[in-house]
N, C-alpha and C positions, 0 to 999 in steps of 0.2 A: 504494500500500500504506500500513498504517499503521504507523506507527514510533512508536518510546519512549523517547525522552531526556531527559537531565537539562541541557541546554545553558544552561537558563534558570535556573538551579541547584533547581531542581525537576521531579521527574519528571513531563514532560507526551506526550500523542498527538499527533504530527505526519504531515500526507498529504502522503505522498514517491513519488515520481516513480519510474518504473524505472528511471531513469538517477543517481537517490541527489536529483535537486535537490527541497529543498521546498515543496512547492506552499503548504501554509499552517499553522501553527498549530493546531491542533483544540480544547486545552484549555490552561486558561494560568490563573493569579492563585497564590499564596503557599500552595499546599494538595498535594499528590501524589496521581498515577491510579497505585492498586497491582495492578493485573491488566487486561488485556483481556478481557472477559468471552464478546463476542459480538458480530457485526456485522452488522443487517441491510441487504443489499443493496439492496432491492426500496423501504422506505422511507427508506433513508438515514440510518441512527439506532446510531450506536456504543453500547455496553453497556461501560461498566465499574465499579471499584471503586476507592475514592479514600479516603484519611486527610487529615484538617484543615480541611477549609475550613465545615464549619456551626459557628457560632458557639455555644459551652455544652458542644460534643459532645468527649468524650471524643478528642485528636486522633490517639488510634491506631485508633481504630473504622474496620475496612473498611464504607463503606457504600455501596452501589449506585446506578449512575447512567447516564443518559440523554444524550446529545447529537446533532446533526445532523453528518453527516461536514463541513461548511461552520464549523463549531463554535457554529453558533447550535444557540437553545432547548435549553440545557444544563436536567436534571428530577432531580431525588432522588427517587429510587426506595424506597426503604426509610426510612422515618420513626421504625421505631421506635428509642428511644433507645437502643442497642448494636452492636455486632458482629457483622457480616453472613456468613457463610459459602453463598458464589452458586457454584450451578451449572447453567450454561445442559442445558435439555432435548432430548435430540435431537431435531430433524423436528417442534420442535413450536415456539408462540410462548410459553413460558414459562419460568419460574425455580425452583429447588426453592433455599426461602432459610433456613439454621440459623442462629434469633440469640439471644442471650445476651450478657451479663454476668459478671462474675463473681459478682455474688451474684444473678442473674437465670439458672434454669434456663433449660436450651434449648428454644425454640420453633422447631417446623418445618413452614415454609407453602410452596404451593404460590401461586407468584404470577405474573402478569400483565406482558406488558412495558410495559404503561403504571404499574405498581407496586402495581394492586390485588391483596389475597389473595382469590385465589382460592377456597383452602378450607387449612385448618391441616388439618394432616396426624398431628400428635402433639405433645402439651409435657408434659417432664418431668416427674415426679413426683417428690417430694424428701423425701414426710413422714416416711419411713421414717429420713434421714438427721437432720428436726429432732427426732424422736421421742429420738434416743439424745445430744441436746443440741448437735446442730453449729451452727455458727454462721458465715454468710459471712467470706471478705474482705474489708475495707473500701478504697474506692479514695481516695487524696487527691492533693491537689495540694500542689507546691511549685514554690521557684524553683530552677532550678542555678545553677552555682558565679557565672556574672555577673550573679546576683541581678535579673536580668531572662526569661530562658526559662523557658517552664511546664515541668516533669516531670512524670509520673505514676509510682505506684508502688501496692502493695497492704499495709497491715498484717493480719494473722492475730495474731489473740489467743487464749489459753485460754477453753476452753468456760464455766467458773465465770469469767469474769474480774469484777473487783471495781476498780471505778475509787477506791477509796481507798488501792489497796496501791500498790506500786510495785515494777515488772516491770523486769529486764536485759534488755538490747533483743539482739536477733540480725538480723544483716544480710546476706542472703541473694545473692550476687552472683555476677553472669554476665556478662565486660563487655562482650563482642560484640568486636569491632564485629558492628551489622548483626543481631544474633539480641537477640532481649527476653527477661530472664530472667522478666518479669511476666506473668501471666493478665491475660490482658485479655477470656476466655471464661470460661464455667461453671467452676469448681473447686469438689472433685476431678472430675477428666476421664480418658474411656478414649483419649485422642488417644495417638499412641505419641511424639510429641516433647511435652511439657511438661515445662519447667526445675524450676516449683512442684511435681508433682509427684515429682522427681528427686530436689531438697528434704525432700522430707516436711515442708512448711514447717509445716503444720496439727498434723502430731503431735509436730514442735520446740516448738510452740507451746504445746500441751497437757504438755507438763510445768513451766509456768508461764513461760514467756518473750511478749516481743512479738516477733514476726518479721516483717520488712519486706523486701519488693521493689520495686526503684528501678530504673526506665528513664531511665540516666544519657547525658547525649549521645555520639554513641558510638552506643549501644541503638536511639535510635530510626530509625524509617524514614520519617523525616520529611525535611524540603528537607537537599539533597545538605550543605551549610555544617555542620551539625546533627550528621547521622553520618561525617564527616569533622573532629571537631571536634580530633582529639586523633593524627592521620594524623603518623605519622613518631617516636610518642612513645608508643609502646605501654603503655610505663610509668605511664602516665598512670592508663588503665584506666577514667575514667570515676567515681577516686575522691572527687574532689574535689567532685562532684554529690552523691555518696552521702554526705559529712560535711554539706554544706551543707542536704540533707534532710534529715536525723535530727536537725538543730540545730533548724532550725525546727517538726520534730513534738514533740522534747522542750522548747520553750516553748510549744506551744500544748496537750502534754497530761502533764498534772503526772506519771499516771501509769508517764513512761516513766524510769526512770534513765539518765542520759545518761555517769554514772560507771560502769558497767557494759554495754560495748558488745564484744558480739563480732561475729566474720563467718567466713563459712564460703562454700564453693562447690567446684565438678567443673571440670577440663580449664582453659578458660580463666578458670573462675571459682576453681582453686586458685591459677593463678597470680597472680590479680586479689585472692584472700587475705590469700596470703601480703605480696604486694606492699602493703596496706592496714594491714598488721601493721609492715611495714618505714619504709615513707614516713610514718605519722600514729601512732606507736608512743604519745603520749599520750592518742590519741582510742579506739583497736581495743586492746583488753586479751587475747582470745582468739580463737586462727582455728584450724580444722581446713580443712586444705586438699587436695582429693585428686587424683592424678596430673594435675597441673599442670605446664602447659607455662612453666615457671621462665624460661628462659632460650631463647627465638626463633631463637637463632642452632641449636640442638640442634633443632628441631622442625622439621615439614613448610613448605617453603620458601615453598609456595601460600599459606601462612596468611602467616608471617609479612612475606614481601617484599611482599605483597599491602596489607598497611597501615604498616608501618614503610618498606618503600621498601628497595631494593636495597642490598645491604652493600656499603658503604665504608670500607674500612680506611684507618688513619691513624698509619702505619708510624713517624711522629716522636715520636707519643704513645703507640706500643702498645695502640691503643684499635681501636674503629671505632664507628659508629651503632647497632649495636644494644649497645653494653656495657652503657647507662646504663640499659635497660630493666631488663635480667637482674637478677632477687631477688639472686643472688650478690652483686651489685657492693656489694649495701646489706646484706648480711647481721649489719654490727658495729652495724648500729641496732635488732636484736630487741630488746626489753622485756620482753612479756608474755610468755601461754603459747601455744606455735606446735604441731600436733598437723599432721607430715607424711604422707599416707597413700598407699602406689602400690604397683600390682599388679607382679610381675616379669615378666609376657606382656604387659603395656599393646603392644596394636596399633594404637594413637593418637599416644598422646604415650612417648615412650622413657622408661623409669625413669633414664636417663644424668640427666636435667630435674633431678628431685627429688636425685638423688646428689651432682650439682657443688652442688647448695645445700647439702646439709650438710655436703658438704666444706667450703665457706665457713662455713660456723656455728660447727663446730668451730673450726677455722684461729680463728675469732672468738672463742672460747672463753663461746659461748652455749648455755643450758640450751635445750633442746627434744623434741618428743615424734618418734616416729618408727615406722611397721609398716610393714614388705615383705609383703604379703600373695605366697603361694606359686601358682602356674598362673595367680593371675587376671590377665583382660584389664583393657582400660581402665573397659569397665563396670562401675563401682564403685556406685554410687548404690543400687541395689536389693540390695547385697552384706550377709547379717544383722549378721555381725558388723559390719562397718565402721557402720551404721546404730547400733547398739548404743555401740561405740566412741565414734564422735561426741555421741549426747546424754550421755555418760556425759562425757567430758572438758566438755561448756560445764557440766555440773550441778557439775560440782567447782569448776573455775575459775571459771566467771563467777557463778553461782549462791551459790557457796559450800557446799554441801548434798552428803550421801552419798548416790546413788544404789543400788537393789537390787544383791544381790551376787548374781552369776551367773544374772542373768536372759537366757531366750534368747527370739532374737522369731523367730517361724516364719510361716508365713501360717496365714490363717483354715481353720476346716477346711469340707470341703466336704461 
């Protein structure tokens, strides 16, 4: 059979024995196989999808690949340059492959398992979106925090942007582990999980901010060392990537102010927030954070003992291993302006999360902002008000600017 481990501290196909022993190796060098796609028996030839290893390529791109079950005559199957979405065809020898970019709409071919397209089958249309002035995501590169690993992340600008003025940066975070809060496909998308869109990063943008997403290590699902980078330190969150990227975009683009940095984010990215708000209080001037798992020790135990590691109390100090993560612990270090938001039905994350921290804020005797929204669940992001709430708090605080009074946002009509 074929197996999937990370033994070699990257995730590779190994041919395992029905008895567990391994016969050999299948795929191997400094890159990750992130699916099994398919396997044909008859000629010997594994199908799967892998991040990292073509040299230029964006290194979270799934892209499609070829091998012999012996692990010779390894083939890249998809050349073009983006983000593969494969699904093998039943009873048949082909691929139905959706690829995009983020500023590259979706193409969808019908291809070959030697990797020709067979015939494109549809590509998006978009005029209708440049017609009304939209404008992609920009993808860049930086280093993180040991000023040696590549990151990726996406800036979103206003539609008018004007590279002589200078824009309050907004930093949009989600710190995983293990989930990417970044597009690394077509945006806007009808997918039903995207972070970006959860964000409304595009129309944060368009009331004049730059808004950036950062696949901070941690994020990615790259070699095991990578997304393990911050295991046992929740607190950590993956910030320290995200200052080290915003320092190096605001010296390579004058038009960013760097004195003017907020962050915002949902669930793990309130508490990745707030926490940004707490630990780097002269870097993050404003966060709106919403129903955020504050404090791991209160939240679903799968999450948290799953990357912090099993609670160990230490009864001589009153403490244990998770205290130092909990917003709480650091709550006498607020600054700026902090904007708390949780539903009182959160079926996720318990509002208990958000309460113990302003109990500590108070106890702290720190200004802060704060809504209990009534019946709502966790799903906050598409909530109007809350959406309304948030651009109106960064336009005050970080902007410094009065936003419309009593504007409500409804959807489009139909």
């Amino acid at each position: 059979m074929i197996w999937f481990s990370e033994r070699d501290g990257s995730g590779h196909l190994y041919d395992v024995g029905r008895d567990g022993t391994i016969k050999h190796q299948i795929t191997s060098g400094d890159w990750v196989v992130s699916a099994l796609v398919t396997v044909d028996e008859v000629a010997g030839r594994v199908f799967f999808t892998a991040r990292g290893r073509e040299p230029g390529r964006h290194p979270d791109y799934d892209l499609l690949y070829s091998v012999g079950r012996d692990g010779t005559g390894l083939t890249l199957l998809t050349p073009e340059d983006a983000d593969h979405q494969i699904t093998a065809v039943p009873n048949a020898p082909l691929f139905l492959d959706t690829y995009s970019r983020v500023d590259l709409p979706p193409v969808t071919v019908l291809r070959a398992r030697d990797g020709r397209v067979v015939k494109e089958l549809e590509r998006a249309d978009v005029s209708a979106l440049k017609a009304i002035g939209w404008r992609p995501g920009e993808v860049f590169h930086a280093k993180a925090r040991d000023g040696t690993t590549e990151i990726m992340g996406v800036i979103y600008k206003p539609s008018n942007f004007d590279s002589t003025k200078s824009y309050p940066v907004i930093d949009h975070i989600y710190p995983g582990p293990l989930i990417s809060p970044v597009s690394d496909r077509f945006y806007p998308t009808r997918e039903a999980f995207s972070y970006s869109m959860f964000g409304q990063v595009q129309a944060l943008a368009e009331l004049g901010f730059i808004v950036v997403e950062i696949n901070a290590l941690g994020n990615t699902p790259r070699n095991k060392s990578l997304y393990t980078a911050w295991y046992g330190d929740m607190g950590d969150n993956g910030i320290p990537d995200h200052t080290a990227a915003i320092k190096q975009l605001g010296a390579r683009f004058h038009w960013m102010d760097l004195s003017r940095v907020g962050i915002y984010g949902h669930s793990g990215g309130g508490f990745a927030s707030t926490d940004a708000m707490l630990r780097y209080p002269d870097f993050f001037k404003v966060a709106v954070s919403t129903s955020g798992n504050h404090d791991n020790r209160s939240y679903y135990h799968g999450w948290g003992e799953r990357f912090q590691g099993l609670l160990v109390k230490d009864t001589l100090h009153s403490t244990d291993n998770f205290a130092a993560a909990a917003n709480k612990t650091l709550a006498s270090n607020l600054k700026g302006k902090l904007f708390l938001i949780h539903g009182d039905l959160d079926d996720n994350v318990h509002p208990a999360n958000t309460i113990a921290l302003v109990d500590a804020l108070v106890k702290a005797n720190k200004k802060f902002d704060l809504l209990i929204l009534p019946d709502a669940t966790h799903d906050l992001t598409s909530h109007p008000y809350v959406i309304r709430r948030t651009w109106d708090f960064f336009v005050e605080n970080l902007m410094g600017a009065r936003p419309p009074a009593d504007y409500a946002i409804s959807p489009p009509p139909q």
